[in-house]
C-alpha positions as CSV (number, residue, x, y, z in Angstrom):
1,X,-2.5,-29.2,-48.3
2,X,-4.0,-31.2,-51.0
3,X,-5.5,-28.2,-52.6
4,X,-1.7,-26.7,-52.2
5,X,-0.2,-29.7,-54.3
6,X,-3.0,-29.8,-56.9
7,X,-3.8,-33.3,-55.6
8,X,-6.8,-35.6,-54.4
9,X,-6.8,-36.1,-50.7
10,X,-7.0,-39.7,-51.2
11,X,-3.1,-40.3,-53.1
12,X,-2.3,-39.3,-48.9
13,X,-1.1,-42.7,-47.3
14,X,-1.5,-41.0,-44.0
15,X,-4.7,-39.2,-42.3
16,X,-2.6,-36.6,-41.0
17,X,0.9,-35.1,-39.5
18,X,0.9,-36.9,-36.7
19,X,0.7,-40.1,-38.4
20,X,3.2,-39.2,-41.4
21,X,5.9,-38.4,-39.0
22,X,5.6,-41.1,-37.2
23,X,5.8,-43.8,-40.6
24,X,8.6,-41.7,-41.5
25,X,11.0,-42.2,-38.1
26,X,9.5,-45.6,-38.4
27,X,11.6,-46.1,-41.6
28,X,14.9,-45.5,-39.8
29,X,15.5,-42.8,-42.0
30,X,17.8,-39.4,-40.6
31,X,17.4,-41.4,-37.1
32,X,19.8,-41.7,-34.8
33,X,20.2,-42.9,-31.0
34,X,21.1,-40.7,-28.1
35,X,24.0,-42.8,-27.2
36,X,25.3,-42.3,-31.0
37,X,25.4,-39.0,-30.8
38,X,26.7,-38.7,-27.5
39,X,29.6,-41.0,-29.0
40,X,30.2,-39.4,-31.9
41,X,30.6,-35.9,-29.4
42,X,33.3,-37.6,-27.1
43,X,35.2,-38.3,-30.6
44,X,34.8,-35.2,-31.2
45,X,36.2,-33.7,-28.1
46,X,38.5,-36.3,-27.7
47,X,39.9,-35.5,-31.7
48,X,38.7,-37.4,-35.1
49,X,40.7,-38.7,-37.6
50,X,39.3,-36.9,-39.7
51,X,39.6,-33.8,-38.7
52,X,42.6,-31.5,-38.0
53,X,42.8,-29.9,-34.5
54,X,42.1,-26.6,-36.1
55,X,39.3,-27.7,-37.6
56,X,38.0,-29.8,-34.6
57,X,38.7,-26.4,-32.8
58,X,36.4,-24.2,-35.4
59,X,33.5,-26.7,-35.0
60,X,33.4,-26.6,-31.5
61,X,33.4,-23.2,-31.4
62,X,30.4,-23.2,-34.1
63,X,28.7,-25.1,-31.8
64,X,29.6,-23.0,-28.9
65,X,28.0,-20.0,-30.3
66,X,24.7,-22.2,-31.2
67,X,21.8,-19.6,-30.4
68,X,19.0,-21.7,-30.1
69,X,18.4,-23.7,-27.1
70,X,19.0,-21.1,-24.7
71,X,15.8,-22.3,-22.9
72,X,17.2,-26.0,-22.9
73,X,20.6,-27.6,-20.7
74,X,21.9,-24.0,-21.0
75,X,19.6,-22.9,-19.1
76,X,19.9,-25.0,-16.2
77,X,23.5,-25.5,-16.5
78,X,24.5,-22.3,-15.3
79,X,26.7,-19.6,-16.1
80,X,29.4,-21.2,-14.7
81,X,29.8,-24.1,-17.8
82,X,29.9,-23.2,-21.4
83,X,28.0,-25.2,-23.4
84,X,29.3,-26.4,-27.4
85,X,26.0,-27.6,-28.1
86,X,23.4,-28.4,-31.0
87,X,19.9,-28.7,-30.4
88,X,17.3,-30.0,-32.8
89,X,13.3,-30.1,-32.9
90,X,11.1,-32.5,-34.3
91,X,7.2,-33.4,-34.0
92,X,6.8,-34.0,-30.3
93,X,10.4,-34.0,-29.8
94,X,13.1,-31.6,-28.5
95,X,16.7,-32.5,-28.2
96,X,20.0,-30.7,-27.2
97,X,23.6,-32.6,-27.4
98,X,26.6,-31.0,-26.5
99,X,30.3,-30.9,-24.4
100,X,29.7,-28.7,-21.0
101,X,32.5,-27.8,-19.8
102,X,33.2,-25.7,-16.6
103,X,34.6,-22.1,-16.7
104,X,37.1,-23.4,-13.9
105,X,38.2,-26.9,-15.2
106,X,41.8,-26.1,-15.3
107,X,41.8,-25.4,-12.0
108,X,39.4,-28.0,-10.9
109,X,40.7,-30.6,-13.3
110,X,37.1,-31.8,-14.1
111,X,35.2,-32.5,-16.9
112,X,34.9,-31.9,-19.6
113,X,31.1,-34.0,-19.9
114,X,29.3,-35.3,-23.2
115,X,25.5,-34.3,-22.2
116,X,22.5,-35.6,-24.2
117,X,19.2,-35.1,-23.5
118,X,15.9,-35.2,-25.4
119,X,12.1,-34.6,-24.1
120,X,9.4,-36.0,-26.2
121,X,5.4,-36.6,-25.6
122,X,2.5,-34.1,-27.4
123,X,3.8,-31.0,-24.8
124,X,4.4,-27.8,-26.9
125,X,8.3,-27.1,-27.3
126,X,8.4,-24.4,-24.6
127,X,7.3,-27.5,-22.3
128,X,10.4,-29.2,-23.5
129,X,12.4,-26.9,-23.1
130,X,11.2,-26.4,-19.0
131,X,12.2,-30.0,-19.1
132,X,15.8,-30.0,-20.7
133,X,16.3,-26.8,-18.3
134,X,15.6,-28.8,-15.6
135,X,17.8,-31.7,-16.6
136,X,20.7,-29.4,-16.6
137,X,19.6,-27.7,-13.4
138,X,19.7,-31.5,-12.1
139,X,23.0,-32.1,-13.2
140,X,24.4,-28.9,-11.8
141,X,23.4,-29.0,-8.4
142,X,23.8,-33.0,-8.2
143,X,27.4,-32.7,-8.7
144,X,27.4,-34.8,-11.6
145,X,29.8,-32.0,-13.0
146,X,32.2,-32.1,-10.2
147,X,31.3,-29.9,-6.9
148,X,28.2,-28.1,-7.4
149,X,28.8,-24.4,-7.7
């Protein structure tokens, strides 16, 4: 990398990667807890100020046609929930955040549910992403999400 930059590997403050990403979360910087987010998605559902219902309605369907993370809560949610979701992937860390719904809540009168789950450790991404599946599988058949189906 340093021969990339055109500079001496000693102006690096950190040895390697691992190390540089984890002084840079350590700053607080583009951080964020799960409990925020999952707050800022119930506002979301639940309809922001800021936002017009038409608009409200265009982001959750952005997010309900998010293509990545199929391997993640989707997974183990089911077919029978749809999933307005973002994920996001970091060094050691693999996140997805979204409003599950289930494809019968009018007539069940449940849900909808704010979901967000993250798995983090040195496990390669397709490891995380057997874990997120089986959070969602967890919550399906736990009946978390009203009866399981």
């Amino acid at each position: 990398m340093a021969r990339a930059l055109g500079v001496s590997t000693e102006s690096f403050t950190q040895p390697d990667y691992d190390h540089a990403f984890d002084a840079y979360e350590a700053t607080g910087e583009n951080v964020g807890t799960l409990r925020a987010f999952g707050g800022l998605l119930a506002s979301l559902h639940g309809g922001l100020d800021d936002l017009s219902a038409e608009q409200r309605q265009t982001l959750l369907a952005v997010m309900q046609g998010t293509r990545s993370g199929k391997r993640r809560l989707k997974a183990g949610l089911g077919n029978g929930v749809s999933f307005a979701h973002k994920t996001g992937t970091q060094q050691r860390r693999s996140c997805d955040a979204g409003i599950a719904e289930r494809a019968d809540a009018e007539t069940t009168n449940e849900g909808p549910w704010v979901i967000v789950s993250c798995a983090r450790g040195p496990a390669a991404v397709s490891a995380h992403e057997r874990v997120l599946a089986k959070v969602g599988e967890a919550l399906r058949y736990s009946g978390a999400l009203g009866k399981p189906w």
